[in-house]
C-alpha positions in Angstrom: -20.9 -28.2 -5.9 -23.1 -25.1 -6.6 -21.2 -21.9 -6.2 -22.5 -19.6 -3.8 -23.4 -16.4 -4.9 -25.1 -12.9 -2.3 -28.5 -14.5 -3.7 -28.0 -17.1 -1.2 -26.2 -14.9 1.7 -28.9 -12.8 2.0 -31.6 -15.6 1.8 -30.1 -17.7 4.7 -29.7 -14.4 6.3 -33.2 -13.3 5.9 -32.3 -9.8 4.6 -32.4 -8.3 1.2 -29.1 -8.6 -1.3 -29.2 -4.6 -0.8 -28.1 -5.0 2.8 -25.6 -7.9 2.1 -24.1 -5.5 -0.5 -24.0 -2.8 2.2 -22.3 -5.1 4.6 -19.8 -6.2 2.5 -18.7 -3.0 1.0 -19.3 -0.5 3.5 -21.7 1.0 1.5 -22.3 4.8 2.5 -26.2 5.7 3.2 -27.6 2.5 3.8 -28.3 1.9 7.6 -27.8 -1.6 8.7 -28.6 -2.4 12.0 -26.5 -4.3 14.2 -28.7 -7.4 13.6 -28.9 -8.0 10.2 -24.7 -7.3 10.0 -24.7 -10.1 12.6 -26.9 -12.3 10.2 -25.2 -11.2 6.8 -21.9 -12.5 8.5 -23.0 -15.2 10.5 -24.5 -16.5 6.9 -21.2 -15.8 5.0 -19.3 -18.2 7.7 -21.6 -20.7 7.1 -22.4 -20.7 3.8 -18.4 -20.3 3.3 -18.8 -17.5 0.7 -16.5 -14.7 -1.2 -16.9 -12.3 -2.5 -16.9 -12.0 -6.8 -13.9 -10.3 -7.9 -15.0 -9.8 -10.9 -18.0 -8.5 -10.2 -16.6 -6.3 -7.4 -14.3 -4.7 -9.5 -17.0 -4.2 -12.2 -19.1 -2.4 -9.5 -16.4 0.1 -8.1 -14.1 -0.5 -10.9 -11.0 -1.3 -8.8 -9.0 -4.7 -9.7 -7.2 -4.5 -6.0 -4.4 -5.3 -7.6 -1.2 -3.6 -7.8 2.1 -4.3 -10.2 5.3 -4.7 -8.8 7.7 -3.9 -11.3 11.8 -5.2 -10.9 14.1 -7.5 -11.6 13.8 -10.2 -9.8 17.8 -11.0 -9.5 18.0 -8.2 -7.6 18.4 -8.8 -4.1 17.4 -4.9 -3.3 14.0 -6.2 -5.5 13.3 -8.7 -3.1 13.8 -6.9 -0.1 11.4 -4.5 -1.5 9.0 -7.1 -2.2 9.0 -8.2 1.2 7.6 -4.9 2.1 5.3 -4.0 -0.3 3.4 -7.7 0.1 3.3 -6.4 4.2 1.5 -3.6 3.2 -1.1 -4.9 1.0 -2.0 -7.4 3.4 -2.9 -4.6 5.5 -5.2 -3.3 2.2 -6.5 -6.3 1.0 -4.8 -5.6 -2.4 -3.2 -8.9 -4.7 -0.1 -8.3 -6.5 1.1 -8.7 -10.0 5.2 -9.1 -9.9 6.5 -8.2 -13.2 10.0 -10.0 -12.7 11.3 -8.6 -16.6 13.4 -5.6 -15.9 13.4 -6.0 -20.3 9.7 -5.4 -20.2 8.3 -2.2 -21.7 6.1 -0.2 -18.6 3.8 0.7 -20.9 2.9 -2.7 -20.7 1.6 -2.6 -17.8 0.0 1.2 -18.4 -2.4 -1.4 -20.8 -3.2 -3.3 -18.2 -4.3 -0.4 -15.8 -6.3 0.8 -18.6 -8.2 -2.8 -18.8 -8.8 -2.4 -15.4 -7.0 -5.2 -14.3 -4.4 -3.8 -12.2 -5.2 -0.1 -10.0 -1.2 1.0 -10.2 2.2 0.6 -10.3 5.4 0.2 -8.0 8.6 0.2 -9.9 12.1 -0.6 -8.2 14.8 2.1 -10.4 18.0 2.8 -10.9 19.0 5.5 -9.1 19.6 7.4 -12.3 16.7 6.1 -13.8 14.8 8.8 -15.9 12.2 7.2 -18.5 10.1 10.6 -19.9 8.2 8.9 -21.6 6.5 6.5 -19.2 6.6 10.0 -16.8 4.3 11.4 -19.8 2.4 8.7 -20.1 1.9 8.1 -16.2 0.4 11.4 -15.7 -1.8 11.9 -19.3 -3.6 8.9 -18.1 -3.6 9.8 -14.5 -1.6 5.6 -13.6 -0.7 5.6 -9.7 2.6 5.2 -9.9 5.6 5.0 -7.1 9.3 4.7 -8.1 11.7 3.4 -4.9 14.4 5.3 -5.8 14.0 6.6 -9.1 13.2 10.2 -10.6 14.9 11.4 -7.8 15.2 15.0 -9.9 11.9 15.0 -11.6 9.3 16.6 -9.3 5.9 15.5 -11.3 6.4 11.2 -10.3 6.3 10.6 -6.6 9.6 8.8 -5.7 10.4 6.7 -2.1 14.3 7.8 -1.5 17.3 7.3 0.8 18.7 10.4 2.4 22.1 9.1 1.6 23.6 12.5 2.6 22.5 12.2 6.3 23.1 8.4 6.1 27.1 9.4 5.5 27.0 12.1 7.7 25.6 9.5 11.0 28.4 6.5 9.6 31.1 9.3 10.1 30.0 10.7 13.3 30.0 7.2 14.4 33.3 6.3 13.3 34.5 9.7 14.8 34.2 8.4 18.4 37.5 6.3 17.7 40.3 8.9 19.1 42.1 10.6 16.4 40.6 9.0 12.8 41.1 10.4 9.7 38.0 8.9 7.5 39.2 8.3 3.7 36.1 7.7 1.3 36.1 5.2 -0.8 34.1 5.3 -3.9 33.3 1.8 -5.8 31.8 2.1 -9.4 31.3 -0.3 -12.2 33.3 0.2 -14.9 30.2 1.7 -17.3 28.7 3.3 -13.9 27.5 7.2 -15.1 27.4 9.1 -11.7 23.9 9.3 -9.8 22.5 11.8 -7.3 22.9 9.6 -4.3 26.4 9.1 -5.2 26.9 12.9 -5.4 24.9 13.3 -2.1 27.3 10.7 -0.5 30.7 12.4 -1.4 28.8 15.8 -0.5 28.2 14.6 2.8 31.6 13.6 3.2 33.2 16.6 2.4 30.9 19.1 4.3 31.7 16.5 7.2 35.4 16.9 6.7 35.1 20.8 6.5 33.0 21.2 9.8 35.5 18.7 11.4 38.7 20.2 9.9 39.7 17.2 8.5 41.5 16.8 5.4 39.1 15.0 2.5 40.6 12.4 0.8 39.0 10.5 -2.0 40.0 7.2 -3.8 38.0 6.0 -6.7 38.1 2.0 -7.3 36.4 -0.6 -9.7 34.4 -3.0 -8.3 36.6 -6.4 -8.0 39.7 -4.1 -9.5 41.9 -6.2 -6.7 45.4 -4.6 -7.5 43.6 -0.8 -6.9 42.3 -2.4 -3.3 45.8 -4.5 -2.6 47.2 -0.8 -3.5 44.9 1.3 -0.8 45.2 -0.9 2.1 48.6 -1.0 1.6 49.0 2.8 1.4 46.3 3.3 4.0 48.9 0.9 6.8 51.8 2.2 6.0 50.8 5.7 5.6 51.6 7.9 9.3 47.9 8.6 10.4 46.8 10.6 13.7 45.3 7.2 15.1 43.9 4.0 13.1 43.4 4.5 9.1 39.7 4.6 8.7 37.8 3.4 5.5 34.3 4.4 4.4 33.0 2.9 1.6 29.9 3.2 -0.6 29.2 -0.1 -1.2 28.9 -3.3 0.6 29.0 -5.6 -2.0 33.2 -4.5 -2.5 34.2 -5.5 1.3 34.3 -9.3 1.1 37.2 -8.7 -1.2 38.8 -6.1 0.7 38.4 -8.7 3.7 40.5 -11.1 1.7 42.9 -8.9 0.3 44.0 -7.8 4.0 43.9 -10.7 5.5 46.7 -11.6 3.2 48.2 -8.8 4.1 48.2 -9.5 7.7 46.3 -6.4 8.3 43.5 -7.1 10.8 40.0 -4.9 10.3 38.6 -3.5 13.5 42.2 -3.4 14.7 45.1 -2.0 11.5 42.4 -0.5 10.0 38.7 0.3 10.9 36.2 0.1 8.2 32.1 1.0 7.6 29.9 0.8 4.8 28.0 3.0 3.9 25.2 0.5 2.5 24.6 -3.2 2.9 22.9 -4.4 0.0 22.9 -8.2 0.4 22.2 -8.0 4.1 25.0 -10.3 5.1 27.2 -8.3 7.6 26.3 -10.1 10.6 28.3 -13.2 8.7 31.5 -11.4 8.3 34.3 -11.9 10.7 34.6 -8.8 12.3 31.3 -7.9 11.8 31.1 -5.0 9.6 29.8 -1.9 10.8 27.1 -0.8 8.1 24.3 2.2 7.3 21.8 -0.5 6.2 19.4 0.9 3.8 15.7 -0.1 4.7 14.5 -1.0 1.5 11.6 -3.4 3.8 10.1 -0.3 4.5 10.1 1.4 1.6 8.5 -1.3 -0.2 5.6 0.0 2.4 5.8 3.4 2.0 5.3 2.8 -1.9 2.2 1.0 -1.6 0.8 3.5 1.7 1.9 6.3 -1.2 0.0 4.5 -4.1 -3.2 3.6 -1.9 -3.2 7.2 -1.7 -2.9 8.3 -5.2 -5.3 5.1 -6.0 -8.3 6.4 -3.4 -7.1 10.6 -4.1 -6.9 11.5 -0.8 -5.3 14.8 -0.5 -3.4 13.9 2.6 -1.1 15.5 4.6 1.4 12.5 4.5 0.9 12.5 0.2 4.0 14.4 -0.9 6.1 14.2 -4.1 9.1 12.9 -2.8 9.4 10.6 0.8 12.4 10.4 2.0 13.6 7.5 4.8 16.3 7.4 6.8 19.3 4.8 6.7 19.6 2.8 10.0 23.0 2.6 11.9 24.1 -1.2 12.5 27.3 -1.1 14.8 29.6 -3.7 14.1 33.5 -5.1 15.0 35.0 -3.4 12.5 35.2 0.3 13.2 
């Protein structure tokens, strides 16, 4: 079967290919009248037709296509993912996942310069700081967005948590409970180096504790380090509180195992000791029993920010909304177990 090309559009339509070209891409300075649109599209419906990528993108010498760059093991990558393929359904833009985090991102700088992608969305580490790809970002002028990356570098325009104000709303929620003293507990990995949102988090807790004259107190743990947890809870119960012992931790991914360890205990969360995290990275608190109270970090929407961010960079519109830096806010989930 023939393929059908804007020849046969704007025959069927009765119009020149001028005015199917205008239709199609909005083309400024060419009048169409109401008429002929009706035609051109009335002829593309029946003659089933789309539009040449190829020679679209050869003609404005866009690809409408953007990279998505993470690791696809990552289940903060795939929340992400849902959000930026939201937004460029709204655009009409394809995507190109790049699922290697080994991958070199100048890899993908070559395929922006063979016009086959129009820019980049990257999912970081939080301490992630690559000055060379920032270099090589900006001499060629690549759209790029990091999600929560280059937090400190002002020149690369970064979609971040403000984890400070995240901490600061999970503690005035856990303040309603008569009487808490809120300990912070801060999970690392064993090689973790210490990020800026980490540093805003224990910030936030200590201005919190000053402006509520509260006493701060810190405990550092490993991640799955079960003795150090087995240790806390049972220093935390036994310990003479004003009220219930109150735990905030960083990280979500440490409270199954905290679960465990007090139920063997016979220390019951919500009741012995209230708890609230400060993140909720897999997205699984509504399946634990109590449900845990959590400061769930909306990484859905910043996958759409990044892409509303690119589109911008991509078209250079000098927008009120374009800023280096967008910052989101953390959403409160109550739960059972503070």
């Amino acid at each position: 079967m023939k393929r059908v090309t804007s020849f046969d559009v704007a025959k069927r339509a009765g119009v020149s290919r001028s005015v199917v070209s205008a239709v199609l891409n909005d083309t400024p300075g060419i009048g169409v009248s109401k008429e002929k649109r009706e035609a051109v599209l009335e002829a593309i419906r029946e003659l089933n037709y789309h539009v040449d990528a190829r020679a679209s993108g050869m003609k404005t010498g866009k690809s409408f296509c953007i990279a998505a760059f993470g690791n696809t093991r990552n289940p903060l990558f795939l929340q992400v993912l849902e959000g930026i393929q939201r937004a460029c359904t709204e655009y009409g833009y394809h995507i190109l996942l790049s699922g290697d985090p080994s991958m070199d991102l100048s890899k993908l700088a070559d395929f922006y310069l063979q016009r086959r992608i129009d820019g980049i969305i990257s999912l970081d580490a939080l301490n992630a700081v690559d000055e060379g790809w920032a270099t090589q970002s900006n001499q060629f002028g690549i759209p790029f967005v990091s999600i929560e990356g280059y937090a400190e570098q002002p020149e690369v325009v970064s979609i971040l948590v403000d984890y400070k104000r995240s901490v600061y709303q999970a503690l005035t929620y856990m303040n309603k409970r008569e009487g808490i003293h809120p300990i912070y507990v801060i999970f690392r990995n064993e090689q973790d180096i210490e990020n800026w949102a980490e540093r805003d988090r224990k910030e936030a807790y200590l201005t919190w504790c000053e402006q509520n004259a509260r006493n701060p107190i810190v405990r550092v743990i490993t991640l799955d380090d079960e003795p150090a947890i087995t240790e806390l809870l049972k220093g935390v119960s036994t310990d003479t509180y004003e009220g219930v012992p109150s735990l905030l931790v960083n990280w979500s991914v440490a409270v199954p195992l905290m679960y465990r360890v007090a139920y063997e205990l016979h220390l019951r969360i919500g009741e012995d000791i209230l708890l609230t995290s400060a993140d909720n990275t897999k997205r699984n608190n509504q399946a634990m029993l109590p449900i845990l109270t959590v400061m769930d970090i909306p990484y859905v929407r910043m996958g759409e920010l990044a892409v509303h961010a690119l589109n911008e960079q991509m078209n250079e519109v000098k927008a009120p909304s374009m800023a280096i830096k967008l910052w989101v806010e953390a959403e409160l989930q109550p739960g059972e177990s503070s």
